[in-house]
C-alpha positions in Angstrom: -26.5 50.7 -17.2 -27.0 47.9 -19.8 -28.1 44.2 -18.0 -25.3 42.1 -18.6 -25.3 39.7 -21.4 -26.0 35.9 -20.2 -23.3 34.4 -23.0 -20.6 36.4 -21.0 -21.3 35.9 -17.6 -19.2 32.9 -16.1 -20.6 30.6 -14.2 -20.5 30.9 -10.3 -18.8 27.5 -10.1 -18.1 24.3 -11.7 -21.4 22.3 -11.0 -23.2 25.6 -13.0 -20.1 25.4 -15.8 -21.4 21.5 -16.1 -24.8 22.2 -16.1 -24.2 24.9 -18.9 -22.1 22.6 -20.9 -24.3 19.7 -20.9 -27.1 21.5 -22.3 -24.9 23.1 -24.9 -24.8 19.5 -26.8 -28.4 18.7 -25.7 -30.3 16.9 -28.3 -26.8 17.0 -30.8 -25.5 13.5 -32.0 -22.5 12.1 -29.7 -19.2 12.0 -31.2 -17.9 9.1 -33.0 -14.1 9.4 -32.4 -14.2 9.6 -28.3 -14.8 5.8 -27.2 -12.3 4.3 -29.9 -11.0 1.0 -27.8 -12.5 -2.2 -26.5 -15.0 -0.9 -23.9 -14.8 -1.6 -20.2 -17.6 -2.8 -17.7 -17.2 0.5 -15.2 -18.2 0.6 -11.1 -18.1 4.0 -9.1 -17.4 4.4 -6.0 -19.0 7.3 -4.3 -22.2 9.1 -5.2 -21.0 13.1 -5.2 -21.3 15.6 -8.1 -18.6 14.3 -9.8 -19.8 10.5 -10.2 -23.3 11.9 -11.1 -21.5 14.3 -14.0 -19.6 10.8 -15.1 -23.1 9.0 -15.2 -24.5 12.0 -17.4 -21.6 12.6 -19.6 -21.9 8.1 -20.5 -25.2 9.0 -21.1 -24.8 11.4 -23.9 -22.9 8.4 -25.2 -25.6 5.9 -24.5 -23.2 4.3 -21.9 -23.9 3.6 -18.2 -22.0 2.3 -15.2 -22.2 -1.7 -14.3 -21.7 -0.4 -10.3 -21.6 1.7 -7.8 -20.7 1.5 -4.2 -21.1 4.0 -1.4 -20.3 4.2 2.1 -24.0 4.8 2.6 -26.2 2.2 0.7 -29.4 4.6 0.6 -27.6 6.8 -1.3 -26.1 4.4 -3.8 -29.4 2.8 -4.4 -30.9 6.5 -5.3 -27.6 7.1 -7.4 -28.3 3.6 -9.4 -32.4 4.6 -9.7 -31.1 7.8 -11.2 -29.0 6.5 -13.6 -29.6 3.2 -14.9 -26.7 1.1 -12.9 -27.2 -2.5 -13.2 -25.7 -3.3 -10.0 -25.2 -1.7 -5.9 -22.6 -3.2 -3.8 -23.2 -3.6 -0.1 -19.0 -3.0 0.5 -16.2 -2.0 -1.5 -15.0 -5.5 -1.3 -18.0 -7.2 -2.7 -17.0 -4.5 -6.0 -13.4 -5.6 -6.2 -14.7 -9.5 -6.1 -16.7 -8.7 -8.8 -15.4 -10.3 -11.7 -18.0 -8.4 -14.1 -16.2 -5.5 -13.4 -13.0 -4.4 -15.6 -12.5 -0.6 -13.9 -13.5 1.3 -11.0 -13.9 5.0 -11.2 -12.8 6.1 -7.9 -14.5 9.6 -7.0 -14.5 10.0 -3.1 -12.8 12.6 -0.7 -9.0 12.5 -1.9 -7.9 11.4 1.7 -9.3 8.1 1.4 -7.9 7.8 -2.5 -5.2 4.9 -1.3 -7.4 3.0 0.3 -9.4 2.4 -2.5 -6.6 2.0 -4.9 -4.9 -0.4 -2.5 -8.1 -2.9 -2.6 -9.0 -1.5 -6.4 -5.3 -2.3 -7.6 -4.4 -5.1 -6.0 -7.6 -7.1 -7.0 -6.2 -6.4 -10.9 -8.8 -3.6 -11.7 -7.9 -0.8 -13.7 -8.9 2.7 -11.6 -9.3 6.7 -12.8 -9.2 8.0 -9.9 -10.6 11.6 -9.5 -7.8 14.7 -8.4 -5.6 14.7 -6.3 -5.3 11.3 -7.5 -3.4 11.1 -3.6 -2.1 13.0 -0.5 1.2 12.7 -1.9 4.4 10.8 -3.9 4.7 8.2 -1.5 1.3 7.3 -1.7 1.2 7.8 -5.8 4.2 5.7 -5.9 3.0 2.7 -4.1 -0.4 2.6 -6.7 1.8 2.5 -9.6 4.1 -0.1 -8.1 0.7 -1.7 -7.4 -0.5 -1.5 -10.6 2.2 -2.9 -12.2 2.9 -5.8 -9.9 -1.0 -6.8 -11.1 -0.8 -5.7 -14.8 -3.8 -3.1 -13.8 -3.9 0.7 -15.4 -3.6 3.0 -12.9 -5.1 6.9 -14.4 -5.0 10.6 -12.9 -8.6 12.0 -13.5 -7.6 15.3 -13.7 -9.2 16.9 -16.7 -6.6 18.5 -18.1 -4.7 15.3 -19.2 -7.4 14.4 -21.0 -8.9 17.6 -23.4 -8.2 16.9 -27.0 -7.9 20.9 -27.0 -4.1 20.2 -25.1 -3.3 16.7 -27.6 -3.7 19.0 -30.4 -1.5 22.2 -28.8 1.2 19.6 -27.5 1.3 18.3 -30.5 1.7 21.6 -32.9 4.3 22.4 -30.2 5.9 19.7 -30.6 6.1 20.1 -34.5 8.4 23.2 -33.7 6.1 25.5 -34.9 5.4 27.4 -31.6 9.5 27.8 -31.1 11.0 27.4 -27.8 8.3 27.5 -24.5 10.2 29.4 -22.4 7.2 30.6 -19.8 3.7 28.9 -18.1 2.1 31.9 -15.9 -0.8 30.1 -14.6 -4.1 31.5 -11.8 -7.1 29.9 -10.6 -9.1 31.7 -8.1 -12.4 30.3 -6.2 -14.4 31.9 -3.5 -15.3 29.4 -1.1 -16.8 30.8 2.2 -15.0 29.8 5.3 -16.4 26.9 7.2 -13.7 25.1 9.2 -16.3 21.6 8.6 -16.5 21.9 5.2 -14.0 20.1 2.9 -12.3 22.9 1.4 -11.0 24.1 4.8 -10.6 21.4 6.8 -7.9 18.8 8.0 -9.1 16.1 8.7 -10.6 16.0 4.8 -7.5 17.1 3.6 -8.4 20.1 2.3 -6.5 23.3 1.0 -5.7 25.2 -2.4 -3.4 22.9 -3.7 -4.8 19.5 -3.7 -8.3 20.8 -4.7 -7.1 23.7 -7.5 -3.5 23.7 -7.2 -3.0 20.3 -9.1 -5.2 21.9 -12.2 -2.4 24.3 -12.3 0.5 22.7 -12.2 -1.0 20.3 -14.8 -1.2 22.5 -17.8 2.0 24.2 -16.5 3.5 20.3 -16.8 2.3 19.7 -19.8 4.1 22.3 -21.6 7.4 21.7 -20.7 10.0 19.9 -21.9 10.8 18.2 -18.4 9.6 18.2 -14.5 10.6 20.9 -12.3 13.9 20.8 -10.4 13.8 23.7 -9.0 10.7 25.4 -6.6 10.3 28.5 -4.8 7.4 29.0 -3.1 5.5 30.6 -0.8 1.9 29.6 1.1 -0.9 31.2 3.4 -2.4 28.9 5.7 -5.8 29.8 8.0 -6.1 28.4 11.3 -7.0 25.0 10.5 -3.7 24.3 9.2 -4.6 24.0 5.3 -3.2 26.2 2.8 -5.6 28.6 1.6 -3.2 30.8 -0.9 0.0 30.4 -2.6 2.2 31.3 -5.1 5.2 28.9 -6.9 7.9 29.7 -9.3 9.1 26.7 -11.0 12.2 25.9 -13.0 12.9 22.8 -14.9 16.7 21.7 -16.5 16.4 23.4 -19.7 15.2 26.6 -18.1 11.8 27.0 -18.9 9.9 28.8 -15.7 6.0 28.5 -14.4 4.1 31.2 -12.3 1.6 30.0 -10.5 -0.8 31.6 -8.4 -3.3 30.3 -6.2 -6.3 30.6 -3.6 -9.3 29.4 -2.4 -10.9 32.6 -0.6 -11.1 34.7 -3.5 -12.0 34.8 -6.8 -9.8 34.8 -10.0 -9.5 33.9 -13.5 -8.8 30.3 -14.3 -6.6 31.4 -16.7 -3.2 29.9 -18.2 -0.8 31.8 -20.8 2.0 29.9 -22.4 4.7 31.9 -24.2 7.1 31.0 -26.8 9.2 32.2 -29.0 6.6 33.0 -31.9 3.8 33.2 -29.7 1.4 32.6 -26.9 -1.5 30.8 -26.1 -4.3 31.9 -23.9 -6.6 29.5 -22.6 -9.1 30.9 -20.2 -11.4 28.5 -18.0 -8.7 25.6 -18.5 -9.7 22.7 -16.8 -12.1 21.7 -19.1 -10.9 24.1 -21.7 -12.0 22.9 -25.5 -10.8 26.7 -27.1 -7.8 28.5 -27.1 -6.0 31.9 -28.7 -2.7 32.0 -30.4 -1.6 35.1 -30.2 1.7 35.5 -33.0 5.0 37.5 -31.8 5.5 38.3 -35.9 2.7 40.8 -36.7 0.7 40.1 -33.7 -2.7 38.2 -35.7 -4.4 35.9 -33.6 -5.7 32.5 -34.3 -8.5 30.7 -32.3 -8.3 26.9 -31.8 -11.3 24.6 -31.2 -10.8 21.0 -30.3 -13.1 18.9 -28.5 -16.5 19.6 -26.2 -16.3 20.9 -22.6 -19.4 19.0 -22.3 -17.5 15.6 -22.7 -14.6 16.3 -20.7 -15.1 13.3 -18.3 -16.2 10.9 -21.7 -12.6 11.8 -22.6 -11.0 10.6 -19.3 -12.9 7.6 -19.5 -11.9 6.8 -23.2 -7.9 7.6 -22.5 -7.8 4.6 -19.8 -9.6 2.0 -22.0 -7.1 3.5 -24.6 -4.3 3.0 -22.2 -5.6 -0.6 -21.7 -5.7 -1.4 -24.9 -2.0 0.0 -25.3 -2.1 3.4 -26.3 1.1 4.7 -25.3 0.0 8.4 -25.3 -2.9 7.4 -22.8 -0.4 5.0 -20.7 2.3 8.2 -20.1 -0.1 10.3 -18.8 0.7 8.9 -15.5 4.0 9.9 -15.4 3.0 13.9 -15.8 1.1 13.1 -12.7 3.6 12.2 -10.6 5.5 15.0 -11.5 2.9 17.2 -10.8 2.0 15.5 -7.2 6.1 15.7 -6.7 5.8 19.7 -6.5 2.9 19.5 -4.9 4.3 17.3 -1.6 7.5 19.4 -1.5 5.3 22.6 -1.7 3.0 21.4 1.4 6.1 20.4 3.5 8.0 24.0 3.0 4.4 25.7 4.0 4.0 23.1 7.0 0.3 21.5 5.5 0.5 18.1 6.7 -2.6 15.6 7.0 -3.8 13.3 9.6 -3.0 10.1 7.4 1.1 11.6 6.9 1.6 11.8 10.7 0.7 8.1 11.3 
């Protein structure tokens, strides 16, 4: 038998996917239409893969963080040594007091999301907050009400929002020249061992398919249709720590357009979404950070491939849509508002399975 060939071998996860896309723009010049409003002094909190991806996506843009703050000070000095950040905070509070700092990127377990955007918000910082941007749509609705009551931008960090590669279809959809969407049928698949301590499974870190993949999902399924869902039927597995570790939705929204979603985290399958209209659909495979996608047309069956944006700067593109949104882009500003729909399905999905956290029992 052949040896496989590296270009089409996926990656085992999506630190490798990042590490692959990053050197695919190695040494290349750094796009000039990304950053395109007033830029923002930035301050992470939390040190994890993510916030070191943010720090080395900036730096393909010869950008760097003004902060960073970690529950453990060690490792924030290490993260700062690393990447060129001008400034560690002892306590979240020092950050917020910080008047050299515009916006925080908020990238810590999703469980302790509110906190951080109580004290984040309500000191007039503008926050991207990392998925699930909160347990749930009580929580998301007191940061908006927050960030409004102090004039502060409030952004879901959840890549999908952000890809030029979905700007571009929305907007070609939007044109008419896609027809009708009348179907979203949506998978994403990991494998992640079970370990009852480890974030994925556990409680007490709110873990389970939805918030961690599920919200990737029901994103893209979002962003294709006309409207929010009204109607949900669902179903969920759970595993003997109480989180959900497989389910499937069918959702409906008011001018009858349906999404198929399927989920799990305990075994592998494509992270692939197909959108169908009436003159064609479009395949995107690997989605979350998705810069290519096939139209496939109903007429004689020809099929077009779409390139827009780098995977490699998907987190330069969240970045740029908030300072967008604060300068008073309106596209970047209503991305919000797809969110909430999205954590709406989510909270009713968890209740009819029974996942409830620690924090929604208080």
């Amino acid at each position: 038998m052949a040896a496989p060939d590296p270009a089409r071998i996926a990656p085992l996860d999506a630190e490798a996917a990042a590490k692959a896309a990053f050197a695919s723009v190695e040494g290349k010049p750094f796009p000039g239409d990304i950053f395109t409003a007033p830029q923002l002094r930035w301050a992470v909190v939390g040190c994890g893969v993510i916030a070191n991806q943010m720090a080395e996506s900036l730096a393909l843009a010869g950008r760097s963080l003004a902060g960073v703050q970690n529950r453990t000070r060690a490792k924030a000095d290490s993260f700062a040594a690393a990447h060129g950040v001008a400034r560690v905070y002892d306590t979240f509070e020092e950050l917020c007091a910080d008047p050299d700092v515009d916006a925080v990127y908020v990238t810590t377990p999703h469980n302790t999301h509110i906190d951080y955007l109580r004290g984040a918000l309500a000191a007039g910082k503008h926050v991207l907050c990392e998925k699930s941007i909160t347990l749930n749509s009580a929580e998301l609705d007191e940061a908006r009400a927050l960030a409004d009551a102090n004039g502060a931008v409030l952004m879901d960090a959840t890549t999908i929002l952000h890809m030029p590669l979905y700007r571009e279809l929305l907007a070609r959809a939007s044109s008419g020249e896609f027809g009708r969407m009348n179907l979203a049928q949506v998978s994403f698949g990991s494998f992640k061992p079970y370990d009852p301590k480890t974030r994925f499974y556990n409680r007490a870190l709110a873990g389970g398919a939805m918030l961690d993949i599920g919200v990737y999902a029901l994103s893209i399924m979002r962003l294709f249709m006309e409207s929010a869902p009204t109607e949900v039927v669902s179903l969920g597995n759970t595993c003997e720590t109480g989180v959900d570790v497989a389910g499937g939705l069918v959702c409906r929204n008011a001018e009858g357009q349906l999404g198929v979603i399927s989920l799990t985290i305990h075994s592998k399958q494509p992270k692939r979404a197909v959108i169908s209209f009436d003159e064609c659909y479009i395949e995107v495979d690997q989605y979350p950070r998705a810069d290519r996608a096939t139209i496939v047309w109903t007429a004689d069956g020809h099929r077009e491939e779409v390139c827009c944006g780098t995977e490699a700067y998907a987190l330069c593109y969240e970045m740029a849509d908030l300072e967008r949104a604060v300068a008073g882009d309106a596209h970047a500003a209503s991305l919000i508002g797809y969110a909430a729909d999205v954590m709406r399905v989510m909270t009713d999905a968890r209740a009819a399975w029974g996942v409830v956290y620690p924090e929604e029992e208080r």
